[in-house]
N, C-alpha and C positions, 0 to 999 in steps of 0.2 A: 633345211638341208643338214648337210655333217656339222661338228662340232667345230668352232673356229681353227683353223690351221695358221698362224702368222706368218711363215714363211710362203705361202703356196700363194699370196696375192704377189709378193713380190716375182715369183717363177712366173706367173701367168702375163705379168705388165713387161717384165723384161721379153718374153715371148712374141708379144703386142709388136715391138719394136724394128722385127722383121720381116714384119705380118705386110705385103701390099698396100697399099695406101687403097685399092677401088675397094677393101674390104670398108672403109667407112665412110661410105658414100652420102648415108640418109640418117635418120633420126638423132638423138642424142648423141653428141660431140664428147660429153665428160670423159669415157675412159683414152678417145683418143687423144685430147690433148693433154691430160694426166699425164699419160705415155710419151710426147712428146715431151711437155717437160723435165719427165727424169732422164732422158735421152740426154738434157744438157744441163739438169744440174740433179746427179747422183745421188746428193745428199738427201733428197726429199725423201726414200724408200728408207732412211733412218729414221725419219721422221713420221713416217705411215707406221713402220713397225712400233714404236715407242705408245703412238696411238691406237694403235691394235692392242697392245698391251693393257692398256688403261681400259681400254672398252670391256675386255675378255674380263679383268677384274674387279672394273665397275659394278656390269651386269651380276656378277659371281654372288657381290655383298648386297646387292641386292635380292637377290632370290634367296640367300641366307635370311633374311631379317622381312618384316612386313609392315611397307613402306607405307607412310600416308601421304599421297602427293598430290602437287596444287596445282591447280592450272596457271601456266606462263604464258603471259606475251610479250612477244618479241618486237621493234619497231625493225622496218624497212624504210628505204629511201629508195625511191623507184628514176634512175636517171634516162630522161626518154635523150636518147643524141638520135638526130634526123638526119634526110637528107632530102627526101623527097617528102612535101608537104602530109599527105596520108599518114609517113611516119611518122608526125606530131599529135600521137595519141591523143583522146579525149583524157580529161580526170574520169569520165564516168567509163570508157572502157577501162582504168588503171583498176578504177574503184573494183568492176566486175570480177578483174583477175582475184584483188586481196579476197573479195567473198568467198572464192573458189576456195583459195588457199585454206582458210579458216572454216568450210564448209567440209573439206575433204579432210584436212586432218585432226579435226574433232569427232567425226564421222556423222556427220549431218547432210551426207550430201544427198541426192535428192533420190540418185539411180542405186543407192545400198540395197535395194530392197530388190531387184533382181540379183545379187549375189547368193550361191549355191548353197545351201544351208550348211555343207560339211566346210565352207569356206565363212561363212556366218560367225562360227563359232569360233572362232582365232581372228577376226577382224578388231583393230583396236583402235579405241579416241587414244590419240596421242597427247591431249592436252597441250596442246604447242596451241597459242594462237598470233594473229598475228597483225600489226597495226601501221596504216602509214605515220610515219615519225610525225609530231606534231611539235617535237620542237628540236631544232637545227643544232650540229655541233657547238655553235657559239652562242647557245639558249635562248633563241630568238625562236618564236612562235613559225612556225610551216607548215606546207599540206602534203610534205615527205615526197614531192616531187618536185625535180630542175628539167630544164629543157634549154637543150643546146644542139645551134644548127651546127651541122660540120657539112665539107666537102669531100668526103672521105668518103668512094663506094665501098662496101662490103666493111665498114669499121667494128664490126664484130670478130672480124680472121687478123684484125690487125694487133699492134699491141700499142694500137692510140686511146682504146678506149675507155681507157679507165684514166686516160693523161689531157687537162686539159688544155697544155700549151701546142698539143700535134690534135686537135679536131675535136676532142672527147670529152668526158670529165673526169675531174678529178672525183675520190672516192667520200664520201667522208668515211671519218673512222671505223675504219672495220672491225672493230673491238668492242663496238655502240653501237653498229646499226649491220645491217645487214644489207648489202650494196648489192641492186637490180638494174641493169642495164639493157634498157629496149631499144634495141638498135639492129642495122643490116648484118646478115650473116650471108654466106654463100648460100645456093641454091639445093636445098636437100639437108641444111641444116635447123634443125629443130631448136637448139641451145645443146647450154653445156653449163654447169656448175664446177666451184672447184671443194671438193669433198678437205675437211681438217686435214691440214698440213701440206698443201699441196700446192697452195697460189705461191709462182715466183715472178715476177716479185706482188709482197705482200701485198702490196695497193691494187694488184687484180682480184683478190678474193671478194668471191659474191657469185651470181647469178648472171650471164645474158641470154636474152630471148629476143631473136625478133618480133618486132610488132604486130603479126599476122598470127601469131601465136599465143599472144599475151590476152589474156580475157576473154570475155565470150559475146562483145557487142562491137561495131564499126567493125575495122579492118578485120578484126580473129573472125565475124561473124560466117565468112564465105570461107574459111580453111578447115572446111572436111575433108579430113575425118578427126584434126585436131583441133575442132574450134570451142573447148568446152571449158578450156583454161587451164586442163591437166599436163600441159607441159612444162609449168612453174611449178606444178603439185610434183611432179616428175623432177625435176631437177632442184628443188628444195631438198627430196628424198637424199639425192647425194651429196646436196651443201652440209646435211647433218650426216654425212659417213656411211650413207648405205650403197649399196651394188645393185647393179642388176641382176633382177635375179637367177638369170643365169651363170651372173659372178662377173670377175673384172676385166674379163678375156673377151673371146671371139664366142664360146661356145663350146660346148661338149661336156659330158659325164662327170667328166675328172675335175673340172670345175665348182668351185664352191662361191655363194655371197655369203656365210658369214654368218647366216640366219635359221637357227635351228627347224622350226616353222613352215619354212615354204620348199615346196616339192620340188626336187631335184629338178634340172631343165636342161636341153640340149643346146636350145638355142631360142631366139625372142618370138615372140610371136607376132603373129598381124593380123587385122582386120577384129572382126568379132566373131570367136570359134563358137561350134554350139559346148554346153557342158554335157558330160566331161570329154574333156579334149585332152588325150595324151601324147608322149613322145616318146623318145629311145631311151630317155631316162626314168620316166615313170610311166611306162606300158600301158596302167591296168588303174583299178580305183577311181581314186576323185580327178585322176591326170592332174596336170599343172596347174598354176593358179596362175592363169590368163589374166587374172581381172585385178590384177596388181600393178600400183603405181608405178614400180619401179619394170614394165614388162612394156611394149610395147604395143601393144594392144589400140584400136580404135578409142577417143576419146570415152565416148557414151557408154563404154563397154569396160572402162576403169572405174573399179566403186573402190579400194580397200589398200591399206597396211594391215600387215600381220603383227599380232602383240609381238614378236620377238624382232621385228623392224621398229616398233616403238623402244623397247627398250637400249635398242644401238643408236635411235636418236638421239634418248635422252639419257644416254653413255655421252655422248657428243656434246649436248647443250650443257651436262654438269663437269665437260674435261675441257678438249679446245675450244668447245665456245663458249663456255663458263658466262667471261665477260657480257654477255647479253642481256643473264639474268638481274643486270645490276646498271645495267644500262635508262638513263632520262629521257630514252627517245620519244616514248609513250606516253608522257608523263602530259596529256591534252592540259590545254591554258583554262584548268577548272576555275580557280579562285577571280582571277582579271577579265576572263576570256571567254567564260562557259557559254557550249556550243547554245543551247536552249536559250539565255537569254539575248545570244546574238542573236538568234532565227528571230525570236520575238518582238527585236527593235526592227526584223527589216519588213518594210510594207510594198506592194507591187499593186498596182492599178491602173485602165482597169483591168481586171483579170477574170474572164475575158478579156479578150480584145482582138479588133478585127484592124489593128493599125500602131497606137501609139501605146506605150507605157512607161509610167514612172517609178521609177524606186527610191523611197527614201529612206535611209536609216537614223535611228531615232540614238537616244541616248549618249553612254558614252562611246558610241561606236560612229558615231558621225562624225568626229576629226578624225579616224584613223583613212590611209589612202589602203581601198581592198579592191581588189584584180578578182574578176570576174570572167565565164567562158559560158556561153550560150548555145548549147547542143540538142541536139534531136534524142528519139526513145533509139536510135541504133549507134548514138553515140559520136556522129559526125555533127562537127562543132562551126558555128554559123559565126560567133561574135567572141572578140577578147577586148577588154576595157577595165580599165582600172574609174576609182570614181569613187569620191566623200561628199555623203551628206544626201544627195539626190541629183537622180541621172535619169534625164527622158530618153528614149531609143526608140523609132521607126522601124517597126519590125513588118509594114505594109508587104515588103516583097519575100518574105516567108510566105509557103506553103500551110495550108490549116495543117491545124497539127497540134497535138503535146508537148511540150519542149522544157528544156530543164536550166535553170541558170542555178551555177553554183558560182559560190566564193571560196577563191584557191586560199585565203587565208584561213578557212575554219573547215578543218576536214572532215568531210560528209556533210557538209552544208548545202543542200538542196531545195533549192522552190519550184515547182512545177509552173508554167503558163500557159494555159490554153488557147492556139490563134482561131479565130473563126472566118466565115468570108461570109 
């Protein structure tokens, strides 16, 4: 679209303010709560311009000069708060979300290859990747997930979620990690991120998604048309500073996001158009670019960022969120801890098995106590147990089946078991 304007996000959000409330009924929440937050603390829209600023002459010195850039990862800490048992995600749907994430904005994902070849050509790896934290603020080893029951409907519209003494949890350092909260939202709510500068207060910044949305296996797996995981690829989009890309508003011409790249837009789109598919703003040509993360669109039907949406990222990851790139969260327990020779101390037998099995762990991994979750190939979890050294389990009233036991202490630690009858 046009060339950044700094003032005209602010015209567009102050505009927001008067806007109807049934105008944001469904999908992504970010620009409406944006918008309510500066409705009560003002100061933020100083704080967006200052960062707009940095962005416009980030990008600037970088297109001056020719960058040799490396790929980042970033750790997450994914906080599931429940209420209703279903909400107590598996690790392996958490796991399916992080895939997505790091599938999509490397550009690996699987559906790129239906995108429109005039749209092909400005698609970009953002080199962003992305890792559950594996080890904790207080440098204790973790699988970058907590779970906390609350009694709290809807704790996503609340401002408990992020607070663990009202129902929620608390964050860890949002300066280190990247805070995801999967948890209830109202009915029509997709999530919401809070783009650089904009969480008040600070210990909200981060990500929430409900659970129906998060991943692509168990609960995500029945929420067509968004069960592919692009709703976390969708609201990561505006944790590092970017718009819809119709802009920050409701919609119309006069509207900008910021991104030179992507074609002018009226308003978002739905479903899956055929190409090319235009509006009032781009008539004629290749129309809009439908099949962009930050658009609306049908899951299946989102493959891409545009290079000029990477570089407003990673405007973001080298300004506000800096701090990440320096971040220990990722930093897996190679030397004490390393994933390969933990898998290789653990033994399961038999496996087959049409009844009983045992696990025992072998080395120096058999005095440690490690917490364990027993799930199916769609990610609905049968057993939780903690256990050192060796543990028999009756697993007679299982269904034949495939089934996966991981250990929440070594992230992506996976054994498959086969039941037979």
């Amino acid at each position: 679209m046009k060339n950044p304007i700094l003032s005209s996000i602010i015209t567009f959000l102050i505009a927001l303010l008067f806007m109807p409330s049934f105008l944001f009924g469904q999908a992504c929440q970010t620009s409406h709560k944006r918008t309510a937050r500066i409705a009560q603390h003002p100061e933020i829209l100083e704080d967006m311009n200052q960062i707009n600023h940095f962005t416009e002459e980030w990008i600037s010195a970088q297109q001056m000069t020719a960058q040799v850039r490396e790929l980042v990862t970033v750790p997450v800490v994914v906080h599931v708060v429940w209420l209703e048992n279903d909400e107590n995600i598996s690790e392996a749907q958490i796991m399916s979300q992080i895939d997505v994430l790091n599938e999509d904005f490397r550009k690996l994902n699987a559906n790129f290859s239906t995108t429109p070849a005039a749209f092909q050509a400005i698609a970009a790896d953002v080199e962003i990747e992305f890792c559950l934290a594996s080890i904790d603020p207080n440098g204790n080893p973790t699988n970058g997930i907590t779970r906390t029951q609350t009694n709290i409907q809807e704790i996503g519209e609340t401002e408990s979620f992020y607070d663990s003494s009202a129902g929620g949890h608390d964050p860890w350092d949002n300066t280190q990690y990247i805070n995801i909260w999967v948890c209830n939202q109202e009915e029509g709510s997709l999530g919401f991120a809070t783009p650089p500068g904009t969480a008040f207060p600070e210990e909200s910044d981060g990500v929430v998604i409900p659970s129906v949305y998060f991943g692509t296996i168990g609960t995500a797996a029945n929420s067509v048309p968004n069960h592919l995981g692009r709703t976390a690829t969708h609201e990561m989009g505006h944790y590092f500073n970017l718009e819809h890309i119709w802009g920050p508003g409701d919609g119309g011409c006069n509207e900008d996001d910021f991104i030179a790249d992507t074609p002018s837009q009226e308003f978002e789109s739905g479903g899956c158009p055929n190409f090319p598919f235009t509006d009032g703003c781009t008539p004629n040509g290749n129309g809009i670019n439908f099949q962009n993360y930050l658009d609306y669109s049908d899951d299946d039907c989102m493959t891409m960022f545009t290079e000029g949406q990477k570089m407003r990222m990673l405007a973001a990851l080298n300004g506000p969120r800096a701090s990440l790139l320096t971040s220990n969260g990722c930093n897996a327990m190679v030397a004490t801890n390393d994933l390969n020779n933990f898998e290789n101390s653990v033994r399961i037998f038999p496996n087959p098995t049409n009844q009983l099995i045992t696990i025992t762990i072998e080395n120096t991994y058999a005095s440690q106590n490690l917490n364990w979750e027993l799930f199916d190939m769609v990610g609905k979890k049968y057993l939780e147990f903690s256990m050192t050294e060796k543990k028999e389990l009756n697993l007679s009233n299982l269904p034949e089946g495939v089934y996966y036991l991981s250990c929440l202490n070594f992230s992506k630690s996976v054994k498959k078991i086969v039941i037979t009858k």
